[in-house]
ZAMARGU-4260 file (C-alpha; in steps of 0.2 Angstrom, whole numbers, plus 5000, padded with zeros to 4 digits):
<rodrens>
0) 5072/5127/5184 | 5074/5115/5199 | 5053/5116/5202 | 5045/5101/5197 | 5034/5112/5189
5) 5041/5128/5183 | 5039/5138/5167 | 5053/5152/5161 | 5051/5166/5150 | 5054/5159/5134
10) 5039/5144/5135 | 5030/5157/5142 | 5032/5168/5126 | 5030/5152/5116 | 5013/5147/5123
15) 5006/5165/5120 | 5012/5163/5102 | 5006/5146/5099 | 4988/5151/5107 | 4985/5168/5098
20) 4985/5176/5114 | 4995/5193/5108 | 4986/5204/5096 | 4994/5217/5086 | 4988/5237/5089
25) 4980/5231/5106 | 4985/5241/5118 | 4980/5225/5132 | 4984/5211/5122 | 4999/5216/5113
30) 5017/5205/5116 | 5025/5217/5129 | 5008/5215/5138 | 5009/5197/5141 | 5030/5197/5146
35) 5024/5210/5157 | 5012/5202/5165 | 5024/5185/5166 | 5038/5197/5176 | 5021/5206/5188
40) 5017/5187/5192 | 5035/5182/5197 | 5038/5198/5208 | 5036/5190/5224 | 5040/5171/5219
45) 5056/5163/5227 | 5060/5158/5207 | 5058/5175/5198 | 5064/5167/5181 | 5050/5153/5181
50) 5030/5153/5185 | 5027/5140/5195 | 5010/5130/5199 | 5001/5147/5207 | 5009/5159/5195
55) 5004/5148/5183 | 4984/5146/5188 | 4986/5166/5191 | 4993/5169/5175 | 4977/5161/5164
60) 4966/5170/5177 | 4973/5187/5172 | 4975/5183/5154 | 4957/5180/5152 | 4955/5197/5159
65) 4966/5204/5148 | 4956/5194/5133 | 4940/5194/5138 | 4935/5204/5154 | 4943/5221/5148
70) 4932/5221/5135 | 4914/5231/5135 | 4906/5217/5124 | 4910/5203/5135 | 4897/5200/5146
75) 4899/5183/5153 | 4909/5178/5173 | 4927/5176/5177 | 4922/5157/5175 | 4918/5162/5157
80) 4932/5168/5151 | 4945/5157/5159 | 4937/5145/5150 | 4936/5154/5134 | 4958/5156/5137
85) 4957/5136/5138 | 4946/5133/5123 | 4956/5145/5115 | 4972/5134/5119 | 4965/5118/5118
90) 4959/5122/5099 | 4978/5127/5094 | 4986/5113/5104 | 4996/5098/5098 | 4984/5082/5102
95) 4997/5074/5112 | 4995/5085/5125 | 4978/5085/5128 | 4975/5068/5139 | 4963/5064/5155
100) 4975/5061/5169 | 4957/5050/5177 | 4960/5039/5160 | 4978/5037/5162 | 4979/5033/5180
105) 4962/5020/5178 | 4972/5010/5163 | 4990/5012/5170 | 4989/5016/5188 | 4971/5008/5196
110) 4976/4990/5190 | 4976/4972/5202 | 4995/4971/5199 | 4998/4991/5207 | 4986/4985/5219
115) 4994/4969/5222 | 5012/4975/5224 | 5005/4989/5235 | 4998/4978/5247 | 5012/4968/5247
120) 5025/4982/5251 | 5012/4994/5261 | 5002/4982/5269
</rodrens>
């Protein structure tokens, strides 16, 4: 896409498959819904074929309106139910690409030799 961060349609349509997201019969959460809402997001972004980083946060924001605000028997925050999109994605996702970037960076990153070369070269 030429973002360092940049999802096109197709993952897009991929990640509402592999999370559950589209329901059939529902008149909010049906497939058309969510390309729909992928092109509304784009409509003013310099890459129109990708979400990037804000179309992406804005997109989880409005999809847990669409899956959980719209709805009369919800009755928890905006909070609530953006997390209820991530629980929803973390349950169906593949292990792998569930990691804590802290952990990562303490064991690979926050190490004497990093340190060590860094204050060679940085001072």
């Amino acid at each position: 896409t030429g973002l360092p961060f940049g999802i096109m349609l197709n993952a897009f349509k991929l990640f509402v498959e592999d999370v559950g997201l589209a329901e059939k019969g529902s008149k909010i959460c049906n497939a058309t819904s969510f390309d729909q809402l992928f092109v509304a997001v784009n409509a003013g972004s310099e890459n129109r074929h990708a979400l990037d980083r804000q179309g992406w946060v804005q997109t989880i924001v409005r999809i847990a309106f669409m899956k959980f605000l719209s709805r009369d028997e919800f009755t928890g925050t905006y909070a609530d139910a953006v997390r209820g999109v991530m629980e929803l994605a973390e349950d169906r996702v593949d292990g792998r690409a569930l990691h804590e970037p802290t952990a990562f960076r303490e064991k690979y990153c926050y190490t004497q030799g990093v340190s060590d070369v860094l204050t060679e070269h940085f001072g």
